[in-house]
C-alpha positions in Angstrom: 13.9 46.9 3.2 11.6 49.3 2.0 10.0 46.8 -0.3 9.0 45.2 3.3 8.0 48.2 5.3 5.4 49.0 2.3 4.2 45.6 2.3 3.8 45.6 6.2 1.6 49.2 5.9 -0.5 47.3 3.5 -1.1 44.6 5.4 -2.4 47.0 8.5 -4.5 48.5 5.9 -6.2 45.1 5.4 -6.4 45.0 9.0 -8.4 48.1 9.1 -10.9 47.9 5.8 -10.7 44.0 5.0 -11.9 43.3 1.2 -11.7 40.0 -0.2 -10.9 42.1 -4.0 -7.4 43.5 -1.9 -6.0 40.0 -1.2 -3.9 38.6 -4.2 -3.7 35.2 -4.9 -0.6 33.6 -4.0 1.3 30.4 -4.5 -0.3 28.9 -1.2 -3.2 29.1 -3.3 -2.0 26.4 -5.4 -0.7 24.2 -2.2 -4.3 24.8 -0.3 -5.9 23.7 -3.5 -4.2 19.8 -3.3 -5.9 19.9 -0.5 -9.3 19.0 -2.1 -7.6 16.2 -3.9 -8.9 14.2 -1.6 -9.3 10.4 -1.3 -12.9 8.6 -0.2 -12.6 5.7 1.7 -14.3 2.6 3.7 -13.0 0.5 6.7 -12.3 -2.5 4.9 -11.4 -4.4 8.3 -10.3 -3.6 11.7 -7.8 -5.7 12.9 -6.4 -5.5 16.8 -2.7 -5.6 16.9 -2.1 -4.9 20.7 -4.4 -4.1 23.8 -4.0 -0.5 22.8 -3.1 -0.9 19.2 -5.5 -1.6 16.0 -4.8 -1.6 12.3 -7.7 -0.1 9.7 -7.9 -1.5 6.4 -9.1 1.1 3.8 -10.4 0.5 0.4 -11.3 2.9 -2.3 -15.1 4.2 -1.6 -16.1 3.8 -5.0 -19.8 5.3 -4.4 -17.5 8.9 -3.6 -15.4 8.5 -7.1 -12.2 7.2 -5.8 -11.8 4.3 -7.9 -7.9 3.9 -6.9 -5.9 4.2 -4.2 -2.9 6.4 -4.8 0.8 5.0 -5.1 2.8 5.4 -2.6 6.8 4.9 -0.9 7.3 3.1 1.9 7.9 5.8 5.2 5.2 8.1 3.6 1.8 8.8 5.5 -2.1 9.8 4.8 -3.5 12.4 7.2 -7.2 11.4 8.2 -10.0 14.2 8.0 -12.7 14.0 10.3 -15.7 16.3 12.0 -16.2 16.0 15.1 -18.0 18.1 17.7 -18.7 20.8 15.0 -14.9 21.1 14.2 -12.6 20.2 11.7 -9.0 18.2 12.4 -6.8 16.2 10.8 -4.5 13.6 11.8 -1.3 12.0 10.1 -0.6 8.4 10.3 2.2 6.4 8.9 1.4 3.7 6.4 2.3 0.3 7.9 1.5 -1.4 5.1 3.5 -2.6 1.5 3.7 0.0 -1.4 2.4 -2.6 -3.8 -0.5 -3.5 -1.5 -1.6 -0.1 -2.5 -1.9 -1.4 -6.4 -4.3 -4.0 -5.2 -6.4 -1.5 -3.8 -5.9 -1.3 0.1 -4.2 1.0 2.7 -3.3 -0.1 6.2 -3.0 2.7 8.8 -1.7 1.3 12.4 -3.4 3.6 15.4 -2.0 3.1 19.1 -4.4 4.5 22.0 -3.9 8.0 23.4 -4.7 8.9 26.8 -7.4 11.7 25.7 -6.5 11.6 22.3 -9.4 13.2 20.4 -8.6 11.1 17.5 -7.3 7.9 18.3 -10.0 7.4 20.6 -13.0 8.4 18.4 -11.4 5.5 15.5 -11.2 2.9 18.7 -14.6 3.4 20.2 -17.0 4.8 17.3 -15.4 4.0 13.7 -16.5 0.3 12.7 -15.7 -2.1 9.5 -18.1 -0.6 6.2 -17.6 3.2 7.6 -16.5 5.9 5.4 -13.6 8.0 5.8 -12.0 10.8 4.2 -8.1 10.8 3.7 -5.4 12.9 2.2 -2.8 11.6 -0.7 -0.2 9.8 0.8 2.6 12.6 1.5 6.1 13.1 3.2 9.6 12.2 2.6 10.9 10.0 5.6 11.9 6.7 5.2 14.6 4.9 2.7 15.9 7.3 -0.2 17.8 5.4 -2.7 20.0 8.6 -4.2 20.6 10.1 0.0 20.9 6.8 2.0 23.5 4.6 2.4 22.6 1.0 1.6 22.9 -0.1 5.5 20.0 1.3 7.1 19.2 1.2 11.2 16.1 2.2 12.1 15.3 3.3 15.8 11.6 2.5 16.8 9.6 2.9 19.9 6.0 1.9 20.1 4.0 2.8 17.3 6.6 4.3 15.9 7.5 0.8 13.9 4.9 1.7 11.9 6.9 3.3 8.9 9.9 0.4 8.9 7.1 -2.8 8.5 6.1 -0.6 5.2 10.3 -0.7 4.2 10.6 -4.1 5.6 7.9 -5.2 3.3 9.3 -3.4 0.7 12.2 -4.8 0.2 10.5 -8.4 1.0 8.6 -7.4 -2.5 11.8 -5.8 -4.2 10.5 -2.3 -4.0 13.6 -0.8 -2.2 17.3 -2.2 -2.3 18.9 -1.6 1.0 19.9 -4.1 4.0 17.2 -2.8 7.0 17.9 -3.4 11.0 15.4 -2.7 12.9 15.9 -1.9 16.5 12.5 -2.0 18.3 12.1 -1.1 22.0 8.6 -1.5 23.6 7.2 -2.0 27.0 6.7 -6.1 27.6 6.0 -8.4 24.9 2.3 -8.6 24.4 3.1 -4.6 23.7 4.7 -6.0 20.5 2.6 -4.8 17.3 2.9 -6.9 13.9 4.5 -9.7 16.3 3.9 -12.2 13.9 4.5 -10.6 10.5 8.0 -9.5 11.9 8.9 -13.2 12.5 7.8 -14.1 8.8 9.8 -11.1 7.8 12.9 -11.9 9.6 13.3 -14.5 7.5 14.7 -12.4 4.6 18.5 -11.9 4.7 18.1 -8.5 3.9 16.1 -8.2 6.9 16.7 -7.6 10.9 14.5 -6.8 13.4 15.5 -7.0 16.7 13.2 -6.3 20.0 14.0 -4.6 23.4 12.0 -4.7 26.4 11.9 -2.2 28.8 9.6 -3.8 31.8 10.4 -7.2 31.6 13.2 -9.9 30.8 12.0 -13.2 28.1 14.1 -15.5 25.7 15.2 -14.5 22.4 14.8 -10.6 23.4 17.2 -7.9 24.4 17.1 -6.2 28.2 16.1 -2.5 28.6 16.2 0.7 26.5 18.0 1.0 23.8 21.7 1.9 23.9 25.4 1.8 22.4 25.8 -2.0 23.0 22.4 -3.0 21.3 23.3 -0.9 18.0 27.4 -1.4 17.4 27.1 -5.2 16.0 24.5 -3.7 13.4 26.7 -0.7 12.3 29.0 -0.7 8.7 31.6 1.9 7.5 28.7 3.8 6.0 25.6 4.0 7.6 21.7 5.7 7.0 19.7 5.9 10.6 15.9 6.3 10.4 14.0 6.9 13.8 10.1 6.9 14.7 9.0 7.3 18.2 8.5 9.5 21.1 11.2 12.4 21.5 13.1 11.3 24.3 14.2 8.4 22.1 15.6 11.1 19.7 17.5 13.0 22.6 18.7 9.6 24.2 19.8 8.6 20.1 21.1 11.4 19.2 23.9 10.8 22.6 24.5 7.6 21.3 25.0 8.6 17.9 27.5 11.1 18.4 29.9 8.4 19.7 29.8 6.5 16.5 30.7 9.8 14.2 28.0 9.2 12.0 27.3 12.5 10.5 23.9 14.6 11.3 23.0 14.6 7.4 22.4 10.3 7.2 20.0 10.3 10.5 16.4 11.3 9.7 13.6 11.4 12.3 9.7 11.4 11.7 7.8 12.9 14.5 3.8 13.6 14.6 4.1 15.6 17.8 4.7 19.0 18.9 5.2 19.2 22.8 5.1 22.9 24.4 4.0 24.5 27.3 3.7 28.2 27.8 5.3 29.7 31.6 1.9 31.3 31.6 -1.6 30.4 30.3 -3.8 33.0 28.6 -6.7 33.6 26.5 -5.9 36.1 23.4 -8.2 37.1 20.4 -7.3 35.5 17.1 -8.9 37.4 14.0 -8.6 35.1 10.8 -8.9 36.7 7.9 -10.2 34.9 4.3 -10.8 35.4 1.2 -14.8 35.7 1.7 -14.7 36.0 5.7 -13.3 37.3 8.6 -13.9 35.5 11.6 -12.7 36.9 15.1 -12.0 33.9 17.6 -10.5 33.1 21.0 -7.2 31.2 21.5 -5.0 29.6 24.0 -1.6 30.2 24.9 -1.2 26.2 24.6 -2.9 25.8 21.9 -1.6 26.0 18.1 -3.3 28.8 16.1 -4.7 25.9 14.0 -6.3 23.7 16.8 -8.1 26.8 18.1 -9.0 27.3 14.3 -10.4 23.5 14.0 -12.4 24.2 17.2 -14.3 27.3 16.2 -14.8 25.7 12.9 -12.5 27.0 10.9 -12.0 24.4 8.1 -7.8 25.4 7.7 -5.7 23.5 5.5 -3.3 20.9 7.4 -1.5 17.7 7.2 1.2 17.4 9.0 0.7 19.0 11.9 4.6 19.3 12.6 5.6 21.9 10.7 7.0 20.4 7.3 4.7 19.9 5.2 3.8 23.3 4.3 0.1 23.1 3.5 -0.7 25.4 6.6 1.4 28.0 5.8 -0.3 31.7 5.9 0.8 35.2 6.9 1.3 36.5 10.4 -0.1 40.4 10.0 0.1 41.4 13.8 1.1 39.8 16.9 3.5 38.0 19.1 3.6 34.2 18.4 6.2 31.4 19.4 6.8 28.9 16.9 8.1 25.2 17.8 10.4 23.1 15.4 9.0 24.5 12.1 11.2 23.8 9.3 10.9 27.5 7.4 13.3 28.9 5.3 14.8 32.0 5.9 12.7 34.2 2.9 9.4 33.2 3.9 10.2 33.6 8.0 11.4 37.0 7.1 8.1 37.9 5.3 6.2 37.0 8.2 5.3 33.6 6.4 3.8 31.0 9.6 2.7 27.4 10.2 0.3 27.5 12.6 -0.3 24.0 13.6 3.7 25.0 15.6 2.2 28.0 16.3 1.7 29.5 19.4 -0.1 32.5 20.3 1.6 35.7 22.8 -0.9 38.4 22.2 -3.8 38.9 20.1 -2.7 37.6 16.8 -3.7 38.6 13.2 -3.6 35.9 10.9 -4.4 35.6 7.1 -5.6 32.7 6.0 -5.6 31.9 1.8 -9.1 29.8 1.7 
């Protein structure tokens, strides 16, 4: 305990007579670092998968020094890292293509259309085939793991969120993984359907199930509505593994459903790109960011995370996955009130004030140090 009062005095001390020589380097040095391990590359092809929907092919940008395009597992994702509008972001997509398509030098990244989605719509309207982009290593742990999972795997998909099971499907189509895959897909009507054709090729393999739902309309050789107990029983062994990818009411609705079948909370898994929050009350605080050759005092919103307002004044942060789990984010909260959404944190770094600000949301003026 004192160990922690003494380091909270020096911290205010830092607060009041900032040098760059006071600040120790820590391990989040090390993480921030990967961060420049970067990979350059070009818009091989665009391809359009659904009215809202379009898949980017990326090859290695040779002219930048990436040669290769690093390995990857099936369920993992590459965080794209753009400049726009005189601020840095970053956005995680799931792969959607094959792990070994990645040894023949090509990535495919599947985008659905936001509503005002900075991102999304900047790579439908602006980013064409020969552009260069600038990607992260492929990182994250969802999907199939073959020393966790059970060898019956369900996995729960709405929308976009198929994107991670036709990079398992095809997996185990090229022997990659061993495991028996259903895939339960709900979407909208049928022209909402993305990879239509690749999952009736895939379908083909016995290991290999995917089986639509539409909400908004009735069709042949489809199921009826959203998806529920009577749609996922046939597909269910003694032991089971359940993935899910899609919007969050799917995982509340699932998680219902679950339940029922006594399948224990340690074999279901859930990726998720989104943080949803919104304050009782929207305010302006100040937001001093403190770095190892800067300090920059800012303004930020009650419903914004501490990192987007950090990406719009220009702050060049470290981020990937924007949820909370990754890590790379993590810095030091030194004074104010924040409230955090869904960050995965263990109880040692919490304790020491340790944050991720992309689930971050500021309650006060906040004081935030920032290892770059």
């Amino acid at each position: 305990m004192e160990n922690i009062t003494e380091l909270k005095k020096v911290r205010q001390d830092i607060i009041k007579d900032y040098s760059a020589k006071d600040i120790l380097d820590t391990h989040i040095d090390k993480e921030v670092s990967k961060m420049n391990d970067l990979q350059y590359v070009i818009v091989k092809d665009i391809i359009k998968e659904t009215d809202d929907t379009k898949s980017f092919i990326l090859e290695p940008d040779v002219s930048k020094g990436t040669r290769e395009l690093a390995p990857f597992k099936a369920g993992q994702y590459i965080s794209l890292k753009l400049f726009i509008d005189d601020a840095y972001v970053t956005r995680a997509y799931s792969l959607s293509s094959s792990p070994s398509e990645a040894l023949k030098n090509f990535y495919r990244i599947t985008i659905k259309k936001v509503p005002n989605g900075l991102v999304s719509n900047i790579m439908f309207k602006d980013i064409k085939v020969g552009d260069g982009l600038t990607i992260s290593k492929p990182m994250g742990e969802f999907g199939y793991n073959k020393i966790r999972d059970e060898e019956n795997v369900i996995a729960i998909a709405g929308g976009s969120g198929i994107t991670p099971f036709m990079s398992l499907a095809k997996a185990i189509k090229d022997k990659d993984e061993e495991c028996s895959l259903t895939v339960i897909y709900s979407v909208k009507k049928e022209k909402d359907i993305i990879f239509k054709d690749e999952i009736n090729e895939l379908n083909k393999n016995k290991n290999i199930n995917f089986v639509i739902t539409l909400t908004e309309e009735e069709k042949d050789n489809y199921l009826n509505g959203y998806i529920n107990e009577e749609m996922i029983e046939p597909y269910l062994k003694e032991f089971n593994t359940v993935l899910m990818c899609g919007p969050k009411g799917l995982y509340q609705t699932m998680n219902e459903i679950l339940l029922k079948f006594n399948i224990p909370k340690k074999n279901v898994h859930y990726e998720n790109f989104n943080v949803m929050y919104e304050p009782s009350e929207k305010n302006t605080y100040s937001l001093k960011v403190i770095m190892k050759d800067e300090v920059k005092t800012i303004k930020c919103k009650s419903d914004e995370s501490l990192l987007i307002s950090m990406e719009k004044a220009g702050i060049k942060a470290p981020s990937s996955c924007r949820v909370g789990i990754c890590g790379f984010c993590r810095s030091i909260l030194i004074q104010g009130k924040v409230k955090t959404i869904g960050a995965t944190q263990v109880k040692a770094l919490s304790e020491n004030d340790y944050i991720h600000p992309c689930v971050t949301y500021p309650e006060s003026d906040v004081v935030l140090k920032l290892d770059i």
